[in-house]
C-alpha positions as CSV (number, residue, x, y, z in Angstrom):
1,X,-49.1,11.9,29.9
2,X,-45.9,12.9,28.2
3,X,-42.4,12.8,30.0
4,X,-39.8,14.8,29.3
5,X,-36.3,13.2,28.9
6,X,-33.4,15.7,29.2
7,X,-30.9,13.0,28.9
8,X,-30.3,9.4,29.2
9,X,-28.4,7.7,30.0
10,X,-27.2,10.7,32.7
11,X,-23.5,9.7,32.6
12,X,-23.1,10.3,28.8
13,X,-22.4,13.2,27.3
14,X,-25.0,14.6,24.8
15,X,-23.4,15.1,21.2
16,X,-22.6,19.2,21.7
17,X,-20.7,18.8,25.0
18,X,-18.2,16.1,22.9
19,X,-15.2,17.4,22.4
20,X,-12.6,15.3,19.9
21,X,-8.6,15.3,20.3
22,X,-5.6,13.8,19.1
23,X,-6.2,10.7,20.7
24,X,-9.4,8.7,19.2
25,X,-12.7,8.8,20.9
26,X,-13.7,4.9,21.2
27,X,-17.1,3.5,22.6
28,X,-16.8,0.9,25.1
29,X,-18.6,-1.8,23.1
30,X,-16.6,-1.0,19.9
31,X,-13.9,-4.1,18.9
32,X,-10.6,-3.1,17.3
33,X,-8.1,-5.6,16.2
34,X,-4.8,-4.7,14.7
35,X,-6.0,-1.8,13.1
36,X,-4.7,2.6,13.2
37,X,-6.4,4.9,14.1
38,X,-5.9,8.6,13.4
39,X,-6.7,11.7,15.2
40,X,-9.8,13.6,16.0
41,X,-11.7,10.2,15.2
42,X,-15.2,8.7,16.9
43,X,-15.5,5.3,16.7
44,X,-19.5,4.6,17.5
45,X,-20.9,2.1,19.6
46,X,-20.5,-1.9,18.4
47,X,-17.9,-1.0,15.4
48,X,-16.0,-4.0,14.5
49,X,-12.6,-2.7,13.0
50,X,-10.1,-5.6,11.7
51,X,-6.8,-5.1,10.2
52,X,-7.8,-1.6,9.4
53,X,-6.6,1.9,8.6
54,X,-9.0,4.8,9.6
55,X,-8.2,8.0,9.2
56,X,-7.7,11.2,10.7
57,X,-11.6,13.1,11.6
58,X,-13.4,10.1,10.4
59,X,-16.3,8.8,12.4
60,X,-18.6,5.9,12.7
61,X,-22.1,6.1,13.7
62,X,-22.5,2.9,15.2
63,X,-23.0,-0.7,14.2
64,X,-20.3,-0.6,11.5
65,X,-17.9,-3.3,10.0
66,X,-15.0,-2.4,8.3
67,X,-12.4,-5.6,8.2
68,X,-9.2,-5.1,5.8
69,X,-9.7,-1.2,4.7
70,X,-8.2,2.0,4.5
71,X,-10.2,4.8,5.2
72,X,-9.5,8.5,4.6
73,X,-9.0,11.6,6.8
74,X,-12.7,13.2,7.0
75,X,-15.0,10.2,6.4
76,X,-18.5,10.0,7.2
77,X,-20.3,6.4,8.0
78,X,-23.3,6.3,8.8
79,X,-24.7,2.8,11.0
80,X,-25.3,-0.2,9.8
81,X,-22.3,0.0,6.9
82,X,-20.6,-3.1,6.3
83,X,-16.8,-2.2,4.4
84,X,-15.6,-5.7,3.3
85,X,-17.6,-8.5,4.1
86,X,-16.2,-11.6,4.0
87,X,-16.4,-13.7,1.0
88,X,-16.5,-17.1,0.8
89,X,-15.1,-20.0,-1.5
90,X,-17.4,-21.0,-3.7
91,X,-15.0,-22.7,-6.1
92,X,-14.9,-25.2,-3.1
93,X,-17.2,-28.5,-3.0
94,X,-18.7,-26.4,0.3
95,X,-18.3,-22.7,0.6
96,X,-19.3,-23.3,4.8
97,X,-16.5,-21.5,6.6
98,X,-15.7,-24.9,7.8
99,X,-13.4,-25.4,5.3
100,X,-10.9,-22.5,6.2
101,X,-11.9,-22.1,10.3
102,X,-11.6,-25.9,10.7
103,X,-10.2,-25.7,14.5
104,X,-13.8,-25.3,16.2
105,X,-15.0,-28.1,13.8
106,X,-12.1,-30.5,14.9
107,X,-11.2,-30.7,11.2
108,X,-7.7,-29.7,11.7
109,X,-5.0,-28.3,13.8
110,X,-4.8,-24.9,12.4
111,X,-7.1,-23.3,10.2
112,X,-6.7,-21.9,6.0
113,X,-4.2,-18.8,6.4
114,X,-3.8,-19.0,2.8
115,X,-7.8,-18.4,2.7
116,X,-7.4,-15.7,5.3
117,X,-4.5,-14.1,2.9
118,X,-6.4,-14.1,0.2
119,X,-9.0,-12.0,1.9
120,X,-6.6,-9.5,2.8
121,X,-5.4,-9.3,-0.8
122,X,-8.8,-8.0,-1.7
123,X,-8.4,-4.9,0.7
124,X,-11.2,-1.6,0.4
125,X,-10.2,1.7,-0.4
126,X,-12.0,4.9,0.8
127,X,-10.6,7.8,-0.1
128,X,-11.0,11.4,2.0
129,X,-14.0,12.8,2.5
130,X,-16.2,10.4,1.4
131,X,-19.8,10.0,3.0
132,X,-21.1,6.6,3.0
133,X,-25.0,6.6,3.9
134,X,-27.2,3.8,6.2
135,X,-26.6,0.2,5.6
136,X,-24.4,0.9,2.9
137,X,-22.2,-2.0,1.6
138,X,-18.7,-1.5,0.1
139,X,-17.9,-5.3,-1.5
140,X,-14.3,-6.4,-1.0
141,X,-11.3,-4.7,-3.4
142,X,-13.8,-1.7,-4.1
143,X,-12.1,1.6,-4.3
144,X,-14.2,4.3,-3.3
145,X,-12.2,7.8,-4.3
146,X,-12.1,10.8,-2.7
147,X,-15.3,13.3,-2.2
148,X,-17.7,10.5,-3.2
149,X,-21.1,9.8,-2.1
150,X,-22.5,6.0,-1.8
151,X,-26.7,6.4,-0.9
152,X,-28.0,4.4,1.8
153,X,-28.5,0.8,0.7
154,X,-26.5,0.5,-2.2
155,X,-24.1,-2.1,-3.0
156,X,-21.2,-0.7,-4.4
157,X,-19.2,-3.8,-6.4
158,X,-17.5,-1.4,-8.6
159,X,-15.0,1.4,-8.0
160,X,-16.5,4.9,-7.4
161,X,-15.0,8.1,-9.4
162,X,-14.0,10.8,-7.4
163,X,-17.0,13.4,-6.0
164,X,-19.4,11.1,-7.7
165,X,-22.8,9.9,-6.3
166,X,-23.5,6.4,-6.2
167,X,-27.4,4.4,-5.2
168,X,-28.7,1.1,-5.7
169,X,-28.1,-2.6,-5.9
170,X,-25.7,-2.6,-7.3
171,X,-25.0,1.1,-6.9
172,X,-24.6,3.0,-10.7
173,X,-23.0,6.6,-10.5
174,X,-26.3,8.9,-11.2
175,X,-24.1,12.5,-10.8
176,X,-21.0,14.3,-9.7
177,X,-20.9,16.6,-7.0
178,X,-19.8,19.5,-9.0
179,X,-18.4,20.0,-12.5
180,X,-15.1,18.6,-13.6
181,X,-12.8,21.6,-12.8
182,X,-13.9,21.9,-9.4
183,X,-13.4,18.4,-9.2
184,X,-10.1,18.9,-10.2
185,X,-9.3,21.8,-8.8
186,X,-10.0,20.3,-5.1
187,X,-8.2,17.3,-5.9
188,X,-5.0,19.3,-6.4
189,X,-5.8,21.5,-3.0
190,X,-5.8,18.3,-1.3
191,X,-7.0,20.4,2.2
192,X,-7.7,17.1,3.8
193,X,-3.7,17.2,3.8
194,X,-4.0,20.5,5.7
195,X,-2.8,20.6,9.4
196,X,-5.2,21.7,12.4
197,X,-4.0,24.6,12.8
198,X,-4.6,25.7,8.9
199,X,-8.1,24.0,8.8
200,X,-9.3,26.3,11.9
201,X,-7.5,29.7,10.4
202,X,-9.1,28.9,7.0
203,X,-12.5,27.1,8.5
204,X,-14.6,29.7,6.7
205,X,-13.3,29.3,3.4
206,X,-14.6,25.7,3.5
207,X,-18.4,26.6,3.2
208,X,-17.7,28.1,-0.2
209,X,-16.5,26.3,-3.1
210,X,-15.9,28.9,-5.6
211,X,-14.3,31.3,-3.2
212,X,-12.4,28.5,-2.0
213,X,-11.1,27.4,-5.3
214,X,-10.8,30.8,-6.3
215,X,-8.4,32.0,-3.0
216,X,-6.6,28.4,-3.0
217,X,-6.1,26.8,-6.5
């Protein structure tokens, strides 16, 4: 016999009785460590966010690492995406992260910082609007620009053009959004700059590109 489940757990909130503000909307099991976090943002449930920059009315599904990034205003990452995972030194005799965490291994008083620092030299970009799709991977020093697409799975180890569509392993660009003066016609709009107030009095301009080039270029 089938059951009927109106909502569970009770004390949550189903998705259209959320309401987003100026200060971010965090799940309880995230972890944030030295990181900003801009307005009208969700971070989902278990998002690790290290030394970090996420901007404003992006959103996390859930389950997503993003460890020395910026991310744009308007981002959409889906679960399981990994932004910057943590390389290792393979130039070393061992690449075990023994060698640069050597405290909990009773190798040493203090661990590698100049290891550490060289991780955070090879910082992620995302750009605005970007959607990155399921289990996506962005590989560390990547640039992924504004308006792109990377498809669920891929491996991005190169840096992704502007509105342009990336899938596989590793991800190859197989299309642009839209033609090269739209492209560069939004670029110049730059609307993700655009306050609150100006999004909400112009909403319906967004859901039509040519009208919205043509009233705002």
């Amino acid at each position: 016999m089938m059951q009927h489940v109106d909502k569970f757990p009770v004390s949550e909130h189903i998705q259209s009785e959320k309401t987003l503000g100026m200060e971010p909307t965090i799940h309880p099991s995230a972890r944030i460590w030295d990181s900003y976090i801009g307005a009208y943002t969700e971070i989902g449930a278990n998002t690790l966010l290290i030394e970090s920059r996420f901007g404003d009315y992006s959103y996390t599904a859930g389950d997503v690492d993003i460890i020395y990034a910026e991310i744009g205003k308007f981002c959409s990452i889906a679960s399981h995406v990994r932004i910057n995972p943590g390389n290792h030194p393979m130039e070393r005799v061992t690449q075990h992260h023994m060698t640069y965490r050597r405290k909990i291994f009773g190798f040493g008083d203090s661990d590698d910082s100049d290891f550490f620092n060289w991780r955070r030299a090879h910082k992620c970009s995302v750009g605005h609007d970007v959607w990155i799709g399921h289990a996506a991977i962005i590989m560390p020093g990547v640039c992924v620009s504004t308006g792109a697409v990377v498809g669920a799975g891929a491996v991005v180890t190169k840096n992704v053009d502007p509105y342009t569509i990336v899938v596989g392993v590793p991800a190859k660009p197989v299309r642009q959004r839209f033609e090269n003066y739209i492209v560069q016609a939004l670029l110049e709009i730059a609307w993700w700059e655009w306050t609150h107030e100006m999004l909400k009095s112009r909403f319906d301009d967004l859901l039509d590109v040519a009208a919205f080039i043509s009233k705002y270029q």
